[in-house]
C-alpha positions as a printed NumPy array, in Angstrom:
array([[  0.   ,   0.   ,   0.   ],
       [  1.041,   2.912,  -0.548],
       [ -0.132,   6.413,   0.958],
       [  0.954,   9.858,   0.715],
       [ -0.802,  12.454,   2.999],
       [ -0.425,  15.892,   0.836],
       [ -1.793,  13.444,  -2.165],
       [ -4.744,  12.655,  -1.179],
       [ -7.39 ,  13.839,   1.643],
       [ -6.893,  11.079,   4.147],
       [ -7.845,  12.39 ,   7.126],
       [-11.701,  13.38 ,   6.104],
       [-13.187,   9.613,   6.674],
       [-16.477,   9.433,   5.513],
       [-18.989,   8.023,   8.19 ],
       [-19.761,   5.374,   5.901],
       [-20.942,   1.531,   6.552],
       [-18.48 ,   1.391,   3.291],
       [-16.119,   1.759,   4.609],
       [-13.74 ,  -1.033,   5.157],
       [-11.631,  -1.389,   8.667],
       [ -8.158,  -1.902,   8.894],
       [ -6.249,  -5.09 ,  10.656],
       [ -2.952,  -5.214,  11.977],
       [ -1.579,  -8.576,  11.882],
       [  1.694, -10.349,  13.129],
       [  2.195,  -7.151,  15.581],
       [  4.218,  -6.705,  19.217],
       [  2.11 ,  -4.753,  20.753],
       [  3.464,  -1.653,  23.303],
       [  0.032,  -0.552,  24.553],
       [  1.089,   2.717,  25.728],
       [  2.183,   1.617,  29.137],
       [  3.549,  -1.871,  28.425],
       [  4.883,  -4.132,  26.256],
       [  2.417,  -7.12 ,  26.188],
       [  4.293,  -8.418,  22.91 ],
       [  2.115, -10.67 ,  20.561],
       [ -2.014, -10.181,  21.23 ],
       [ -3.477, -10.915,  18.141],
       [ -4.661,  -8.614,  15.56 ],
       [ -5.537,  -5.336,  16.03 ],
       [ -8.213,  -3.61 ,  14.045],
       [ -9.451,   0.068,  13.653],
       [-12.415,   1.291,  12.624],
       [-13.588,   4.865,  11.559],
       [-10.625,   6.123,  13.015],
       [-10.73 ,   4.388,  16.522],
       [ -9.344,   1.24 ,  17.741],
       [-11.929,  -1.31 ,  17.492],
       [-10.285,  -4.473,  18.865],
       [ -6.992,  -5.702,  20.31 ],
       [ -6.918,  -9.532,  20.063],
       [ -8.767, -10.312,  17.634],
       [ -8.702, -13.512,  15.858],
       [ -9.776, -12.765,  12.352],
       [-10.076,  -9.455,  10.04 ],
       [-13.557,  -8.198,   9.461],
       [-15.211,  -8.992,   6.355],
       [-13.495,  -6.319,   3.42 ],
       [-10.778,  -5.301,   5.651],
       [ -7.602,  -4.009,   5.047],
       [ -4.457,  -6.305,   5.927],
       [ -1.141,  -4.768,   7.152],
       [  1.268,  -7.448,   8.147],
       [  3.761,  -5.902,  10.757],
       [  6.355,  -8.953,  10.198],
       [  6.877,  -8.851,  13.712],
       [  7.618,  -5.457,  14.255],
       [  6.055,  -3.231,  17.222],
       [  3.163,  -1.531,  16.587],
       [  2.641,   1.059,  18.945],
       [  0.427,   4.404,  19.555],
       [  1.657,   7.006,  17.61 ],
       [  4.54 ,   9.887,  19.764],
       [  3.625,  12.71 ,  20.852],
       [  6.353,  15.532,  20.768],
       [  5.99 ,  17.344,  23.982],
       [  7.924,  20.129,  23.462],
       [  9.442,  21.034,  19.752],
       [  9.256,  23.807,  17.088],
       [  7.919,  22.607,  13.66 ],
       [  7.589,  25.873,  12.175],
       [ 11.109,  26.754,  12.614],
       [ 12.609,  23.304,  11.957],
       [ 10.328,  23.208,   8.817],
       [ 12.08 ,  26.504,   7.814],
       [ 15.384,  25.795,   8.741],
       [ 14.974,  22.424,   6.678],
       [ 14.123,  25.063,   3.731],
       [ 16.915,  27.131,   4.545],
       [ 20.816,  26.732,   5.005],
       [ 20.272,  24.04 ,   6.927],
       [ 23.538,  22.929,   9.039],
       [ 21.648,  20.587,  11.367],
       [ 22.644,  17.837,   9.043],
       [ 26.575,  18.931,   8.705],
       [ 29.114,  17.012,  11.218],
       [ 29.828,  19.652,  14.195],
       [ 33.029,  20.863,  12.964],
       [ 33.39 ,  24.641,  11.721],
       [ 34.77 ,  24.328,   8.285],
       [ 31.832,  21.585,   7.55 ],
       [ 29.496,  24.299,   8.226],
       [ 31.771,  27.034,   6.288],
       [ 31.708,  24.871,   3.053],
       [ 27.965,  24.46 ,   3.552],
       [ 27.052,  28.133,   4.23 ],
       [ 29.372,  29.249,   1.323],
       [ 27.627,  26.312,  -1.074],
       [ 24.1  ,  27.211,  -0.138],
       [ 25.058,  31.247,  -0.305],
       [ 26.183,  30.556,  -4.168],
       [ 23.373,  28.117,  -4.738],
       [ 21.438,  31.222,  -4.354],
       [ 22.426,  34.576,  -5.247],
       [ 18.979,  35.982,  -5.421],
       [ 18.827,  36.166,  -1.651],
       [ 19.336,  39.246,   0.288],
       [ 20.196,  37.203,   3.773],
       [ 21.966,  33.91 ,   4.3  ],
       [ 19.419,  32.647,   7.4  ],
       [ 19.317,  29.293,   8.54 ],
       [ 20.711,  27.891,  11.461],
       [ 21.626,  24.243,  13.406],
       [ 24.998,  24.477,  14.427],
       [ 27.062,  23.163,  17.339],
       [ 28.461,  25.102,  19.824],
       [ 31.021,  22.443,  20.842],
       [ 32.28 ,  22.919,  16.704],
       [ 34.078,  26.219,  18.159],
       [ 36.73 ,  27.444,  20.241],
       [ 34.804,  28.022,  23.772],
       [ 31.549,  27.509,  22.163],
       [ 32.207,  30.765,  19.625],
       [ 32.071,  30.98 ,  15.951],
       [ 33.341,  34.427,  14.328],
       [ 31.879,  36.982,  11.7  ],
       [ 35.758,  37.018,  10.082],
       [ 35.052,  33.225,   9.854],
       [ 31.37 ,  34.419,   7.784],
       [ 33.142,  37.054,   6.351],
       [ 35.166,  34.492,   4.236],
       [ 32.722,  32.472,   3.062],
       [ 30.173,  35.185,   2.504],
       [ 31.288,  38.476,   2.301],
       [ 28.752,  39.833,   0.204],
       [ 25.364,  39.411,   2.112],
       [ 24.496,  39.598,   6.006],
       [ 24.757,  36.148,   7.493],
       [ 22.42 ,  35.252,  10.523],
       [ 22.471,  31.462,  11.476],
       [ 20.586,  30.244,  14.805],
       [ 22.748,  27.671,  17.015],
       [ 21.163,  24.806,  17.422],
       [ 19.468,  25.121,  20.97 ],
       [ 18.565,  28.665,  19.41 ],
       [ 19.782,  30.762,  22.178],
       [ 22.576,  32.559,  19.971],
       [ 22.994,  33.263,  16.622],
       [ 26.143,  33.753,  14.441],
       [ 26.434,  36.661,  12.336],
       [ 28.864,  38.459,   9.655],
       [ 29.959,  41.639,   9.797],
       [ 27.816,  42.738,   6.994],
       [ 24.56 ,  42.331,   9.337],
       [ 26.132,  43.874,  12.019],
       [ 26.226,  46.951,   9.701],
       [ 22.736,  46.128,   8.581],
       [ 21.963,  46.608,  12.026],
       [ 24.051,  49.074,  13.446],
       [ 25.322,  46.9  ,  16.061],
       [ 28.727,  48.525,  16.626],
       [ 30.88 ,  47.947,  20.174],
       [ 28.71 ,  51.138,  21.958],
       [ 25.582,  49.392,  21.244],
       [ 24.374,  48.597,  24.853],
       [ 23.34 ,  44.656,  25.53 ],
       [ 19.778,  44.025,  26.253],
       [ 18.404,  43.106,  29.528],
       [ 17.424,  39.677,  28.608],
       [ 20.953,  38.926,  26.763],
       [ 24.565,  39.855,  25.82 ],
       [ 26.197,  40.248,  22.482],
       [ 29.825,  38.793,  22.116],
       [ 32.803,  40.989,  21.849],
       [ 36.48 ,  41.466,  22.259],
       [ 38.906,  43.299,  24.576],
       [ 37.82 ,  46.542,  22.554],
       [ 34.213,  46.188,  23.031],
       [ 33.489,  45.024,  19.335],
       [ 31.505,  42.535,  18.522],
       [ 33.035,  39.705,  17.326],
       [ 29.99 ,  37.375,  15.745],
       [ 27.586,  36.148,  18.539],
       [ 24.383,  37.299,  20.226],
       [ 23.38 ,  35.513,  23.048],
       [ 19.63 ,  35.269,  24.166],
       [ 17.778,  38.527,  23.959],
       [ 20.652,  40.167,  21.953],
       [ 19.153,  38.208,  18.777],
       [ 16.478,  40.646,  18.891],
       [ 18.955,  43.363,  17.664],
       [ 18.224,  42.518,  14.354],
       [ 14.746,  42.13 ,  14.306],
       [ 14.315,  45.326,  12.739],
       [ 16.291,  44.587,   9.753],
       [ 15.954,  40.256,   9.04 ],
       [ 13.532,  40.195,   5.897],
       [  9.942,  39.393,   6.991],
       [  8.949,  36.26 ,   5.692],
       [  5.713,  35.967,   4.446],
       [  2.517,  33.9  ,   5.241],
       [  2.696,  31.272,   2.444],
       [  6.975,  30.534,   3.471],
       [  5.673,  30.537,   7.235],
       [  2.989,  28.111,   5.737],
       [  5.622,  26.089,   3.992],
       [  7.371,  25.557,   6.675],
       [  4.385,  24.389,   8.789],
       [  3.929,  21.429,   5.993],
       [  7.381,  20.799,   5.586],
       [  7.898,  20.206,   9.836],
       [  4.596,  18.345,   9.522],
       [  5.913,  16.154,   6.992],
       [  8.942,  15.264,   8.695],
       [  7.343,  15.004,  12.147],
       [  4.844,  12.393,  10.559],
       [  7.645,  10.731,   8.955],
       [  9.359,   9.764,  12.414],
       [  5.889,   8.268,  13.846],
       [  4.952,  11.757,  15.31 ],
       [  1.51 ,  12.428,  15.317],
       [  0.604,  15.319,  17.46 ],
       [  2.898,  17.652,  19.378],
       [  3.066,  21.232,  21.357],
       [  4.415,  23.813,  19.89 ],
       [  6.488,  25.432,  22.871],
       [  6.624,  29.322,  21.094],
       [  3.58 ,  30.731,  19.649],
       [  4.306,  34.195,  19.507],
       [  6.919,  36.277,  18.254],
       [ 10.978,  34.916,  19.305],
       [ 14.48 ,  36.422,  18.127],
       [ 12.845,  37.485,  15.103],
       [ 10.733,  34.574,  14.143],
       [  6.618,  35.342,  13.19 ],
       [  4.298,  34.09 ,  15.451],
       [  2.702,  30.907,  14.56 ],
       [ -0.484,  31.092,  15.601],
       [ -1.716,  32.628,  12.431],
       [ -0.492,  29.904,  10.338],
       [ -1.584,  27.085,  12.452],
       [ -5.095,  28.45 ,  12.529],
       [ -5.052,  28.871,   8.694],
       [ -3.522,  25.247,   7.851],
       [ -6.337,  23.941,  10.464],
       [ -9.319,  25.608,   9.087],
       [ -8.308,  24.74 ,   5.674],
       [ -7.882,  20.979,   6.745],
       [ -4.335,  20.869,   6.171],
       [ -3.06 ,  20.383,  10.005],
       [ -2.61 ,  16.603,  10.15 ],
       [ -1.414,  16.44 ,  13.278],
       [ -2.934,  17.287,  16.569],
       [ -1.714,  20.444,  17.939],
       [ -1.196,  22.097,  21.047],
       [ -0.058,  25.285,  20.837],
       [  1.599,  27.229,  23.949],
       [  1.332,  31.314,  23.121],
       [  4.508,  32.594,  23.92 ],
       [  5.208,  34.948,  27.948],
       [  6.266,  38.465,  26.767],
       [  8.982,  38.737,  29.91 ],
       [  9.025,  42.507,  29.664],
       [  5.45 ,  42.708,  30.57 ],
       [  3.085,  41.249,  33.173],
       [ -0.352,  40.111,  33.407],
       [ -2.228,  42.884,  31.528],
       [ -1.371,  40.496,  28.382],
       [ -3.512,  38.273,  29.557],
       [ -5.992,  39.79 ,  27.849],
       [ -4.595,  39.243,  24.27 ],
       [ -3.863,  35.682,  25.213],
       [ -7.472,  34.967,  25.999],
       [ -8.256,  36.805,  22.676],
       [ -5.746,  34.623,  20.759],
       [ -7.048,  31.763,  21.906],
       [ -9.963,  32.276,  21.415],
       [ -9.419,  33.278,  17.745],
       [ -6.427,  30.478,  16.836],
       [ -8.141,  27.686,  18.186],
       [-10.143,  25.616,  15.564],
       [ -9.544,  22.044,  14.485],
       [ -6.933,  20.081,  15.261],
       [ -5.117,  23.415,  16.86 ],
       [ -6.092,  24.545,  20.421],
       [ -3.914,  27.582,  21.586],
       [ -4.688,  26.273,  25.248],
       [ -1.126,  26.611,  26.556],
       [  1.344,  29.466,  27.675],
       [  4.85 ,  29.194,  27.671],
       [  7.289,  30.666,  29.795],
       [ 10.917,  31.466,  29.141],
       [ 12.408,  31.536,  32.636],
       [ 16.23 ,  30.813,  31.974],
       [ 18.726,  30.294,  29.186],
       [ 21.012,  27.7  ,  28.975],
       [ 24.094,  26.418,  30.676],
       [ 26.324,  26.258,  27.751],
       [ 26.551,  30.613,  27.773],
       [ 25.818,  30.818,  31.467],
       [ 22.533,  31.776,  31.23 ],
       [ 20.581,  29.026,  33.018],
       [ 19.898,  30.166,  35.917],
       [ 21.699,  28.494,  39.069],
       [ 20.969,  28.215,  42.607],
       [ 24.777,  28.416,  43.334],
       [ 27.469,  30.529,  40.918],
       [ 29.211,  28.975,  37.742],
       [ 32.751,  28.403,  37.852],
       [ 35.542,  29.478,  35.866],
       [ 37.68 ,  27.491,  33.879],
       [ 39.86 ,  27.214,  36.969],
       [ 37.189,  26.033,  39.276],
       [ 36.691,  29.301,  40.884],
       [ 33.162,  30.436,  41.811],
       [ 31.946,  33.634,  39.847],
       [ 29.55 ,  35.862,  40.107],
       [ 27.037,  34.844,  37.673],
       [ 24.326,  32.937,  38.691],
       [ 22.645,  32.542,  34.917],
       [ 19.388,  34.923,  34.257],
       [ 16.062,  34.712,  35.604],
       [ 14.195,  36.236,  32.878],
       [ 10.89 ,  36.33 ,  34.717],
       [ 11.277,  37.559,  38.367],
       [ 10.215,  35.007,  40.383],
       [  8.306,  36.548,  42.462],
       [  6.187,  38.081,  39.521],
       [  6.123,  34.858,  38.073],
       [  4.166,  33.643,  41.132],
       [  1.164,  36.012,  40.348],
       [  1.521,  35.617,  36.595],
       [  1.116,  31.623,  36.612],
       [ -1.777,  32.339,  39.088],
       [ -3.734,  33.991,  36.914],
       [ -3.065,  32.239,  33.618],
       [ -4.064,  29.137,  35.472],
       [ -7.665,  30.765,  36.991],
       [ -8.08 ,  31.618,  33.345],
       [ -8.082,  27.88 ,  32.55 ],
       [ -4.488,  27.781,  30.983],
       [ -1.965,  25.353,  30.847],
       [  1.557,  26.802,  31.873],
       [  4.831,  25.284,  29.808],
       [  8.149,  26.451,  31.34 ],
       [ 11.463,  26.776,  30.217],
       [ 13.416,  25.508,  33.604],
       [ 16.808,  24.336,  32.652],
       [ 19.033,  25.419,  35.465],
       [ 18.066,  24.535,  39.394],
       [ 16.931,  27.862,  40.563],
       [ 14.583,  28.336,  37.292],
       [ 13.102,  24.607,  38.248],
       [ 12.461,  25.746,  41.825],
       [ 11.237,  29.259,  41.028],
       [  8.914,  27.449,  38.441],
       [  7.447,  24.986,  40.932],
       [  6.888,  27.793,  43.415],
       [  5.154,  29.714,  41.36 ],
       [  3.068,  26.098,  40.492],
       [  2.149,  26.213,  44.14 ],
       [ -1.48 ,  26.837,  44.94 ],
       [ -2.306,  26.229,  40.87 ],
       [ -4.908,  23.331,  39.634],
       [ -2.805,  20.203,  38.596],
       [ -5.769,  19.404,  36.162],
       [ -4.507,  22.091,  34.122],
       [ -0.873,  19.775,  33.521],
       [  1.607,  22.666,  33.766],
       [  4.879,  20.888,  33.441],
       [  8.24 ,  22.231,  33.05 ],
       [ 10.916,  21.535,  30.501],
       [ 14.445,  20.311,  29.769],
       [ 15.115,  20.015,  33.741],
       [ 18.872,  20.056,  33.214],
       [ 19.574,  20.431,  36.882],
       [ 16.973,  20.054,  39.737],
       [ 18.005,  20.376,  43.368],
       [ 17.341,  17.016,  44.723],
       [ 15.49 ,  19.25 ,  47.333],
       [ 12.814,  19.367,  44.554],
       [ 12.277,  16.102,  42.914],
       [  9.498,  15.049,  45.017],
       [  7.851,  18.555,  44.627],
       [  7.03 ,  17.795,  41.333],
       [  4.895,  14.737,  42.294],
       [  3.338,  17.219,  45.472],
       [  2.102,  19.822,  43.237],
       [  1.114,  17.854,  39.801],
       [  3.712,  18.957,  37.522],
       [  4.947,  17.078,  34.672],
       [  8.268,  16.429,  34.276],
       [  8.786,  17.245,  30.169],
       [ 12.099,  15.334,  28.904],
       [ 14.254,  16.042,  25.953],
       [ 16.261,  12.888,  26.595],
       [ 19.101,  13.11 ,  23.823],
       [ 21.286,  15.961,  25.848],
       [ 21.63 ,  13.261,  28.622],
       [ 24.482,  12.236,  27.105],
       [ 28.469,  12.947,  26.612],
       [ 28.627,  14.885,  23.87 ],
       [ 31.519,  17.599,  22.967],
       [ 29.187,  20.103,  24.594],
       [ 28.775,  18.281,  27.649],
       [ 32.139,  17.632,  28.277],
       [ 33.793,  20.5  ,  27.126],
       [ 31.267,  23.41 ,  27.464],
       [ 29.15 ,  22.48 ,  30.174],
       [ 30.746,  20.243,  33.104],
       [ 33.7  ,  22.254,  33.61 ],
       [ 31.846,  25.254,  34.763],
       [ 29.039,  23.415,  36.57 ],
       [ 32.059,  21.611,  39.235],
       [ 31.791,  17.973,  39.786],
       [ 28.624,  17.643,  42.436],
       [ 26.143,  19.561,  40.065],
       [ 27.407,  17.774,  37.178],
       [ 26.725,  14.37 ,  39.114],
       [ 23.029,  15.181,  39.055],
       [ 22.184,  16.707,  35.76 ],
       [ 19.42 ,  15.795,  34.12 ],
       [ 17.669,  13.064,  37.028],
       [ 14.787,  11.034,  34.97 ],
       [ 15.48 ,   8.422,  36.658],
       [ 15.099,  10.275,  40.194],
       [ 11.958,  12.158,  38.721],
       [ 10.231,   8.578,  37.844],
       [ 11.495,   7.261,  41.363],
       [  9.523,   9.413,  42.672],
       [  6.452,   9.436,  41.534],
       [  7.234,  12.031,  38.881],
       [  4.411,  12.005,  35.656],
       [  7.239,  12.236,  32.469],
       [  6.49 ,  13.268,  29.375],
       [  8.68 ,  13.656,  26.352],
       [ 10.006,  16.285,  23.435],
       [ 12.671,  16.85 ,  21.26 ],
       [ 13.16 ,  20.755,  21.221],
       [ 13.391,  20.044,  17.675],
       [ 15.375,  22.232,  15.967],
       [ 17.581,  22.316,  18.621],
       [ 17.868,  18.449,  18.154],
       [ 16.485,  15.514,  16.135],
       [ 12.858,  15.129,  16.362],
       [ 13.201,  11.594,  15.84 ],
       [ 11.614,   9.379,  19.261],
       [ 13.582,   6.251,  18.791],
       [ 17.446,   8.448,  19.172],
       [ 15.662,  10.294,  22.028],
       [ 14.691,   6.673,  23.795],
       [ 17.828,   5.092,  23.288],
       [ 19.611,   7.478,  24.937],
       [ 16.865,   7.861,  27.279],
       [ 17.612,   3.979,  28.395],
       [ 21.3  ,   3.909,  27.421],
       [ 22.222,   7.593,  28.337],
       [ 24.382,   7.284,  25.331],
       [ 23.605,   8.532,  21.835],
       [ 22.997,   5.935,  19.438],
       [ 26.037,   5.685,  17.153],
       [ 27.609,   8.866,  18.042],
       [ 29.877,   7.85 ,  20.338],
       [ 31.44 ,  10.584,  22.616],
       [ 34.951,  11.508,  22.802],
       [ 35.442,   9.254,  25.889],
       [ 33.882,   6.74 ,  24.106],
       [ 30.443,   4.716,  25.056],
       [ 30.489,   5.621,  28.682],
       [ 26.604,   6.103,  29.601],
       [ 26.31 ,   9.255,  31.368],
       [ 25.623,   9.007,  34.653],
       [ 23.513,   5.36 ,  34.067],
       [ 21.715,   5.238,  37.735],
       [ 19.483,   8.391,  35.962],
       [ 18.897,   5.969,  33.088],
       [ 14.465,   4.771,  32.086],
       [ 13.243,   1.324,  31.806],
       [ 12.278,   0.991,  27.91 ],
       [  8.75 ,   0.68 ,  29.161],
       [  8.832,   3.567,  30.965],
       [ 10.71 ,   5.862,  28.123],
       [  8.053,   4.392,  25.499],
       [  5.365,   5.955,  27.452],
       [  6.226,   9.043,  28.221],
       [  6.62 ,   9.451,  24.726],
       [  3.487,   7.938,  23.917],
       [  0.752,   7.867,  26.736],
       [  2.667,  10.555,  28.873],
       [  2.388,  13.061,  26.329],
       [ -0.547,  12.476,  24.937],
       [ -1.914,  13.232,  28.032],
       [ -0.242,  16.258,  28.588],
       [ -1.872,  17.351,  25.628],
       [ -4.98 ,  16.636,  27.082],
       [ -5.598,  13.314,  24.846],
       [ -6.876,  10.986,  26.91 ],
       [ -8.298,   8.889,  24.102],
       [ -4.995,   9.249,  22.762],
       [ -1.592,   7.334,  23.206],
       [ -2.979,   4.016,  23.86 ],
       [ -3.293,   0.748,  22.109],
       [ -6.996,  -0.112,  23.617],
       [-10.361,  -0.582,  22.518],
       [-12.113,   3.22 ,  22.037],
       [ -8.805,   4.794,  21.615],
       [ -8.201,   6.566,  18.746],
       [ -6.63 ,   5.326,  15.96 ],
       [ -3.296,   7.303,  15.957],
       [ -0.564,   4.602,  15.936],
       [  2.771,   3.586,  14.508],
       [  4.433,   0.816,  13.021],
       [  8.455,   0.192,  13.411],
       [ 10.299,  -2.354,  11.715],
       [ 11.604,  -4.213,  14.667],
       [ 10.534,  -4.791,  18.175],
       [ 12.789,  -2.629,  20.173],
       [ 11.937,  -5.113,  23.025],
       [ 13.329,  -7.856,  21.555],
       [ 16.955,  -5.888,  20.857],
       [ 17.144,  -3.331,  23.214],
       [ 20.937,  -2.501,  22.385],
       [ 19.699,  -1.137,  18.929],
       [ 16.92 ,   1.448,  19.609],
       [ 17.711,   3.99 ,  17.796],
       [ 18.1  ,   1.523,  15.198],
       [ 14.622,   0.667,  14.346],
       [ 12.746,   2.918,  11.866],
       [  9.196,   4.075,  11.398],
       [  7.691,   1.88 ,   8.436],
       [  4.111,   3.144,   8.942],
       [  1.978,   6.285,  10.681],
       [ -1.531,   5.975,  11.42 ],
       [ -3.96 ,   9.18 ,  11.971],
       [ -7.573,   8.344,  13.057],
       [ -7.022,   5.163,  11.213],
       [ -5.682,   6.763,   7.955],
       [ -2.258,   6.523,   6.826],
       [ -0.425,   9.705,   6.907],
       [  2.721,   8.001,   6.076],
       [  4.619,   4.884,   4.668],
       [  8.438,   3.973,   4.272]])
């Protein structure tokens, strides 16, 4: 069979006796909580799941022999940017280069004569870890493209690299002040010498070409596509609203779902202005009440309340250290005052809100659950990325109803790990980073995202290392050392939060599960992970189901 989901309208299922169901035959079964291996078949029926066990198809139905793979309800990506990523993908694209800076040069200096009709070079994707303390340089840009201004998002999109010429485009010169919210790199002089950090991007926001509704739309389908491709079939969009110069979203979202072109099932989280307080309240409740249509509900509010560790600006209960061990005097940035915060969260969740935060260092984790305290856990706030969490507030997180949302594949020893990020932590903070283990020990509800285009949307990578804490196949420089293992998930329990855990932090509940009633979103891999749990991230999506239509084949 074959099925293509911008070819033909396959999501608009006639309620029709005609229609046939579909069976799903020589399956493992991971039911969205546990692996109960082979059941039987498994059919679905306009668009829900109609039995589990079975022993023979329907009359007329549709037979799709899994070979013994896993089928599986379909991920749901917690936390990730499909807009962006779908751009980027469109773009000069580096996310696919190896991490090494004259990879990227030859790419950006390809792609920049590839297309001489452009006025910018924009993009994005690379590695910190690819340059000297984290740094690229415009004189580096300069070389490969000296004709254009350059701007190209890191990959956790909390800098960007830039040339000299878009410094001149805009007017960033060495008495340009930094923002609040943000720094911009420079030299002994006070120059700049090619990165913004954090709020600095927005320096050029006044100058990066506007792209218009049908590239923003683009984009939307191209993330889609790819998202679908991996087994992904509904996520949360973790910035609606307007970031270091991107659009917001929310336009394009409510477009692509009133015109029946959002596949997926959408959550979208309207982005926290941090220089203002809870008078914007008001537009939120006006944008979601306007966005949300479909398969898009704008139902969620995001909150930026640190950076991240890598250019000191997650924010710390104790001081980074120098590269000499010495404590400094930088604690990282609380963008939100925490005490603010408090009151804001309040009222977004009286106004029937779910609150998404940014909490990557320990104080942002712990000003984030305070301000959780008091709030209505049926709303499912949750906080992200959880880099570092005082072990003084793991069990809070189980206390007040907060998710804990994952983005497993930076639990791992990577160049930026090693070289960027545990030297300045000291050796007891870097012991405890990133504690999903200690979070599910105690009680903790995890769900899971990718952050995606800050890294691979793909589940199975995110999983392996997840269970491993290694990246599949991408061994680190001290080799295949897990990272700190005793924080390592059961494969059952790293399944689920990718499947049933997010779903329901979406507020799915007939979602994520491989049970009679649920709906029919589900996935198809060519292997049981189960059965070869060394090779995760080896398996591959072969199949994606939406309400019991294919959205997707290999």
């Amino acid at each position: 069979m074959t099925c293509d989901i911008h070819k033909r309208p396959v999501l608009r299922r006639v309620e029709d006796d005609r229609v046939s169901a579909t069976v799903f035959r020589n399956a493992a079964v991971f039911d969205g909580f546990r692996h109960r291996g082979t059941v039987g078949d498994v059919v679905i029926d306009r668009g829900r799941i109609a039995a589990v066990g079975a022993d023979h198809a329907p009359a007329g139905a549709t037979v799709v022999d899994v070979a013994g793979g896993l089928l599986l309800p379909g991920f749901t990506d917690a936390h990730v940017h499909p807009v962006q990523g779908g751009l980027e993908r469109l773009a000069c694209d580096l996310s696919g280069c190896p991490a090494d800076s004259a990879a990227y040069l030859r790419h950006i200096g390809d792609y920049a004569r590839a297309h001489p009709e452009l006025d910018w070079i924009q993009g994005g994707g690379w590695a910190m870890a690819a340059f000297p303390g984290g740094l690229p340089t415009a004189r580096e840009l300069d070389e490969v493209v000296p004709d254009r201004p350059v701007a190209l998002a890191n990959r956790d999109h909390h800098g960007m690299w830039v040339n000299t010429r878009a410094f001149e485009a805009a007017g960033i010169t060495a008495s340009t002040p930094d923002p609040p919210d943000g720094h911009v790199e420079r030299d002994a002089s006070g120059a700049p010498t090619g990165v913004l950090h954090e709020g600095a991007m927005g320096l050029l926001g006044h100058v990066l070409p506007t792209v218009d509704d049908n590239t923003m739309y683009a984009g939307l389908l191209e993330g889609q596509r790819y998202l679908h491709s991996l087994g992904i079939t509904g996520w949360q969009d973790a910035i609606v609203g307007r970031y270091a110069g991107m659009r917001d979203v929310g336009p394009t979202y409510a477009r692509a779902a009133a015109n029946g072109d959002l596949t997926g099932t959408v959550v979208g989280a309207l982005w926290w202005e941090r220089d203002r307080g809870t008078e914007q309240i008001a537009d939120l409740l006006e944008k979601r009440a306007a966005w949300s249509t479909g398969r898009f509900s704008a139902s969620a509010v995001k909150v930026m309340q640190d950076g991240v560790a890598e250019n000191g600006t997650a924010a710390l209960v104790e001081p980074y250290l120098d590269r000499c061990g010495h404590a400094t005097s930088n604690t990282g940035i609380s963008f939100v005052d925490p005490v603010e915060l408090r009151g804001h969260v309040r009222e977004l969740d009286r106004h029937g809100f779910q609150v998404h935060v940014h909490g990557l260092g320990d104080r942002s984790v712990r000003e984030a659950l305070d301000a959780f305290e008091g709030t209505d856990s049926a709303r499912r706030h949750h906080i992200a990325h959880l880099q570092l969490v005082h072990p003084d507030d793991v069990p809070r997180f189980a206390a007040l109803g907060v998710a804990a949302n994952i983005q497993a594949l930076w639990a791992c020893l990577d160049d930026q790990m090693t070289e960027l990020t545990i030297p300045f932590l000291g050796e007891e903070r870097a012991a405890r980073q990133y504690p999903f283990g200690d979070l599910h020990r105690a009680g903790v509800r995890l769900v899971a995202g990718s952050d995606w285009p800050v890294s691979t949307p793909d589940p199975l990578a995110a999983i392996h290392t997840a269970v491993h804490r290694t990246a599949y196949d991408e061994p680190a420089p001290a080799g295949t050392e897990p990272f700190l293992p005793e924080q390592a998930l059961d494969l059952e329990v790293a399944f689920a939060a990718y499947t049933s855990g997010s779903a329901w932090v979406n507020h799915r509940d007939d979602a994520g599960r491989v049970a009679v009633g649920a709906v029919a979103d589900l996935v198809v891999l060519d292997r049981d992970p189960f059965a070869t749990p060394d090779e995760i991230g080896a398996a591959r999506v072969r199949s994606t189901w939406i309400d019991g239509e294919c959205a997707f084949e290999a």
